[in-house]
Each structure stands twice: as structure tokens, then as C-alpha cells.
C-alpha positions as CSV (number, residue, x, y, z in Angstrom):
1,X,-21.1,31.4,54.9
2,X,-21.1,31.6,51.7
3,X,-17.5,31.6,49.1
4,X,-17.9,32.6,45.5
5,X,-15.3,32.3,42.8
6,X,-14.6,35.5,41.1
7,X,-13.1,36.1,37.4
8,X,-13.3,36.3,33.7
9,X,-16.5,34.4,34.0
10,X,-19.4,35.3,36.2
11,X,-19.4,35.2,40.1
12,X,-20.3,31.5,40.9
13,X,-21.6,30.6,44.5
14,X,-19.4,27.4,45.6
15,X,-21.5,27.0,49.3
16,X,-24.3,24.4,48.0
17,X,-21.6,22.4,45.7
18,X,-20.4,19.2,46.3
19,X,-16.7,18.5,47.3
20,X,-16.4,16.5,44.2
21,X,-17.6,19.3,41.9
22,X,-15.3,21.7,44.4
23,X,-12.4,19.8,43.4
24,X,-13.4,19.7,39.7
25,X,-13.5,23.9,39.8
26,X,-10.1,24.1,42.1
27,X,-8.4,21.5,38.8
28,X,-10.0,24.1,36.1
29,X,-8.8,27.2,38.3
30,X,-5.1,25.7,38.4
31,X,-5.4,24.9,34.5
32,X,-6.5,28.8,33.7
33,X,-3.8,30.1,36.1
34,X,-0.7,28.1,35.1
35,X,-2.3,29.3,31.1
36,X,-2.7,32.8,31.6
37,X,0.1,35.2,30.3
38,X,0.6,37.1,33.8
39,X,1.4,33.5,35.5
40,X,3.4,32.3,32.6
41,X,5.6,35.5,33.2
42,X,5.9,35.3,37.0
43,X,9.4,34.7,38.2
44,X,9.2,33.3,41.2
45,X,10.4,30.7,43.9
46,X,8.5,29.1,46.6
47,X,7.9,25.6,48.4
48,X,5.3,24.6,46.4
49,X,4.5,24.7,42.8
50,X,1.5,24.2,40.5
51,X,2.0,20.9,39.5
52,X,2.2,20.1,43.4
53,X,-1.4,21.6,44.1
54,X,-2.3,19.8,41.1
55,X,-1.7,16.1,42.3
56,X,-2.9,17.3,45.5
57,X,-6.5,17.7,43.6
58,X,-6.0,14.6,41.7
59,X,-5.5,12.5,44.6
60,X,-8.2,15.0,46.5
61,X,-10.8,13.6,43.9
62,X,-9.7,10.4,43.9
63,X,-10.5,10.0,47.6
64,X,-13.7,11.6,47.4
65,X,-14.8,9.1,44.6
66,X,-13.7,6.3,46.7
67,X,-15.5,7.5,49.8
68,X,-12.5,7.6,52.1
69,X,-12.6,9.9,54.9
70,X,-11.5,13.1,53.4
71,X,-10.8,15.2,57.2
72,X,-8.4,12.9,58.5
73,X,-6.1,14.1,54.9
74,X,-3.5,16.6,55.6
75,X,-4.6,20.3,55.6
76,X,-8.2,19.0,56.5
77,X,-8.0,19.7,60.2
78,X,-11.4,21.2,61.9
């Protein structure tokens, strides 16, 4: 199966990437989103916000740099 990114830039094909160079698009997706001018004038609640996914990435590529055993993280069930 293969996932590809879509927007302003060309389609990109994510299915040969690594996860650390997944992780490094996800942080550079979250930075355009929480930029753009639609997002900036969104008004509205949920659970989670931004900065919360965020963290999640940094600590994501953290324990991909480290080697750790990234399925056994929450959300990374098979």
C-alpha cells in the first residue's frame, strides 16, 4: 500500500521512507498547519491540541533515534 502526502507542494510517496524521515514530514506538516491562515482562524475545542501532537512527534523521534521499540508506544498497536 502505498500513502502520499498531498498539498501546496507536489504529491510525495511516504511508503519507502524511513520512520525517522516520517516523523520529520509529520513535525513540518504540524508547523504548516498551525501557520496557515485557515487554521489560525479555526475556532474550535477538542481533546487534543497541536502542541500535544507536537510533543508526541518529538518524543516519537526521540525513540526512534534511540532504537527503542517504537510498537509497544501507545497508538502503535498491530
Amino acid at each position: 500500500m502505498t500513502f502520499t502526502i498531498s498539498g501546496t507542494q507536489p504529491e510525495a510517496s511516504i511508503s519507502g521512507n524511513s520512520l525517522s524521515e516520517l516523523v520529520s514530514q509529520a513535525q513540518e506538516l504540524l508547523l504548516q498547519i498551525r501557520q496557515h491562515p485557515q487554521f489560525k482562524g479555526l475556532r474550535f475545542d477538542c481533546d487534543v491540541a497541536l502542541g500535544d501532537v507536537k510533543q508526541y512527534f518529538n518524543y516519537l523521534e526521540w525513540a526512534v533515534n534511540a532504537d527503542l521499540e517504537v510498537s509497544k508506544f501507545e497508538g502503535f498497536t498491530e
